[in-house]
N, C-alpha and C positions, 0 to 999 in steps of 0.2 A: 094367406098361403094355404094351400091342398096336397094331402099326399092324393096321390093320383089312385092308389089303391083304398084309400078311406074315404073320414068322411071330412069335410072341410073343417078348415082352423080356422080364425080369424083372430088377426094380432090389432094392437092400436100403432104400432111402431115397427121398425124394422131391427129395433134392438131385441125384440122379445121373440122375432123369427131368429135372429141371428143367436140368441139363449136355447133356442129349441135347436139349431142346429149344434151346436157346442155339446150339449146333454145328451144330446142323441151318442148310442152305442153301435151305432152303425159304422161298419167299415169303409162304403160307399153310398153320399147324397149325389143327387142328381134335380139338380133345381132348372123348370124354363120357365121362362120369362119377356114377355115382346121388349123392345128397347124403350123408354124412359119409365117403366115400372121401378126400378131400383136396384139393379141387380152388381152395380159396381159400389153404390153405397151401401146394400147389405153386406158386402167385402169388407166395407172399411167398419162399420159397424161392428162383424164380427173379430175385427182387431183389436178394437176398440175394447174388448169384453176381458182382455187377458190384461193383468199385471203387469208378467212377465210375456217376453213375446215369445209362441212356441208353433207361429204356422209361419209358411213356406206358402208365398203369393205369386201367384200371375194375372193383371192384371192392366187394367190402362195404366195406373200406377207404374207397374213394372216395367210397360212399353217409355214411359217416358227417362227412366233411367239411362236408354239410349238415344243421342241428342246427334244430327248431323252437324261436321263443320265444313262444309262444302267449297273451302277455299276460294273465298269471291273476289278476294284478290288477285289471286295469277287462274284460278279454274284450272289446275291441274292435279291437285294433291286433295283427296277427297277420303274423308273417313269419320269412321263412324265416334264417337266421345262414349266411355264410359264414366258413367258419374260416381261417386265416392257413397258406397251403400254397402249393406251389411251382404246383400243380396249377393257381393261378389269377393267376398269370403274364400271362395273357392279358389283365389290368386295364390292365397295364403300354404295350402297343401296340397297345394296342384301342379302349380307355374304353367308349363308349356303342354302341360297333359291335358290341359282343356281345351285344347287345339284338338286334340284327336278326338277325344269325347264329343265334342262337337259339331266338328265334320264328319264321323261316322253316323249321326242323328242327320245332319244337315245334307248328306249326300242322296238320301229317297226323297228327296224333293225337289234340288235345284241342280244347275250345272256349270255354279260360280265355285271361286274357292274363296278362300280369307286368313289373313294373318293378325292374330295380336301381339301390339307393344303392351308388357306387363309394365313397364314402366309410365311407360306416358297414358296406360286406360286408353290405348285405341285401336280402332281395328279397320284396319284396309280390305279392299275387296279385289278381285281380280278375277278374269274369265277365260278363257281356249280359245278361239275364234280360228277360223282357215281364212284365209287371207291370197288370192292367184294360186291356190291348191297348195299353199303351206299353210301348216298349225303355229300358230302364235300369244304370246301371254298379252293382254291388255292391261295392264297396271291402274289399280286407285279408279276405278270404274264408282260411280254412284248405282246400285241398285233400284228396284224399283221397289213403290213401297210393299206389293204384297210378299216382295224375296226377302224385304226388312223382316215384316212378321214371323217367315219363316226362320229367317235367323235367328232373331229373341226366341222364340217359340224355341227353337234348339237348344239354346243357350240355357235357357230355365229346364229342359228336361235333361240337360245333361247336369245339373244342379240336382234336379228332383230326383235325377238315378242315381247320385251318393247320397242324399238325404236317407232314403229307400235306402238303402245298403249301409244305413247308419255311421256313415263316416264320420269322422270325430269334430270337422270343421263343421258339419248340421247335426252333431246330435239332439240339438236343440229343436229340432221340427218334430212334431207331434202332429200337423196336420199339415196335406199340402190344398190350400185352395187354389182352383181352377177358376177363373169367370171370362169366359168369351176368347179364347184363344185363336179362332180361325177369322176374324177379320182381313176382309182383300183376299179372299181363299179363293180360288173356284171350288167348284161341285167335288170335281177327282181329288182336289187335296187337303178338302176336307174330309170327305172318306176315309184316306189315310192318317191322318192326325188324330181321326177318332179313333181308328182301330188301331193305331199306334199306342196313345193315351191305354185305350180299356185294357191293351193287354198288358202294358209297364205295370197298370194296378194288379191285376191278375197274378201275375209274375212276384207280386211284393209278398215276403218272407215274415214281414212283420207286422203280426196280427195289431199290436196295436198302433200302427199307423193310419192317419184318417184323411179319405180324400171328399172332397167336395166340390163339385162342377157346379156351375151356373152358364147358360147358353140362352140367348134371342133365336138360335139356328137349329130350324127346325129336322135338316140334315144329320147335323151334325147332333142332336138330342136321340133322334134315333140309334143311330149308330152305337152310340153309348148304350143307352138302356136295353139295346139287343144281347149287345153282347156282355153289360153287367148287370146282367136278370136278376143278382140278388139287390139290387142296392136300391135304395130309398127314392121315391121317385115326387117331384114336388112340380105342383103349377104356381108359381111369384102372379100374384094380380096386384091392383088397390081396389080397397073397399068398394064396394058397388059393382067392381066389374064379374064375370062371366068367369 
């Protein structure tokens, strides 16, 4: 691994990168990296390194937390599964306010809406449609998977804006790691999720809160390090490479 302003490092493992990001006093890293370098296992790596657990993850990890169950028996009642993880905590001091948290985040992106059952951990989707020049709700709609992303993507930063705002269900984050959040993006919404991102950190009050991006997206790495000119900036290779 290379800061991009120094001079290169070179690790034997990706625990010893993931030691140097942990040590580091930096308020924001910024790690890129092309796709099968490593950059979901230096995630799991850097979990790996705590005790106690005190970061706050986005990652394929976190995308698999939501599972479709697509009703293959009748094909009419379609929704998404929340699986039983620490990650949704936020049921706990929230209830239906992570509805709005959510769809306030989830609204500059898409032009679906969604309801969750707190009870059963699932969430329905639904959309407007005009129909012979009337407006109508289409019910239990399956999205498609880049509106998926966009939804988790929501769901995790309206998690990450109490974590940031130290709410008492995550006071426990000390770090929030980022790795690869715009998959199934286009161009324009990645753009947005970057400059969304740089500026929630900008915004954050609390000096010692630490974030940490890792990206394959050469877009979307820009966008970050323009607009967080102070933060740590790193190339992820393996040995040998460029």
């Amino acid at each position: 691994m290379s800061n991009k302003s120094e001079n290169i490092d070179t690790y034997n493992a990706l625990k010893s990168v993931a030691e140097h990001l942990k040590e580091s006093d930096k308020k924001v890293q910024v790690i890129f990296a092309h796709n099968g370098v490593g950059k979901t296992r230096l995630s799991r790596a850097f979990k790996e390194l705590a005790t106690t657990s005190d970061t706050l993850y986005f990652n394929a990890f976190t995308e698999d937390l939501f599972h479709w169950d697509n009703d293959l028996e009748n094909d009419t009642t379609r929704v998404l599964q929340l699986k039983e993880s620490k990650f949704f905590k936020v049921f706990e001091g929230h209830g239906f306010d992570i509805e709005r948290r959510v769809r306030e985040l989830l609204n500059r992106y898409v032009d679906f809406d969604f309801s969750i059952d707190l009870k059963a951990k699932k969430v329905s989707f639904s959309r407007e449609i005009t129909k012979e020049g009337k407006s109508e709700k289409v019910e239990d709609i399956k999205i498609s998977r880049g509106e998926e992303n966009i939804f988790v993507w929501s769901f995790f930063l309206a998690i990450a804006q109490l974590a940031i705002d130290n709410d008492e269900n995550y006071a426990w984050v000390k770090t929030i790691y980022i790795d690869d959040p715009i998959s199934s993006l286009d161009d324009n919404n990645v753009i947005i999720v970057a400059s969304h991102l740089a500026q929630l950190i900008k915004d954050s009050k609390d000096k010692d809160k630490k974030f940490i991006i890792s990206t394959h997206h050469g877009l979307f790495y820009n966008v970050i390090v323009n607009e967080l000119r102070g933060a740590d900036k790193y190339l992820l290779t393996k040995n040998g490479e460029n």
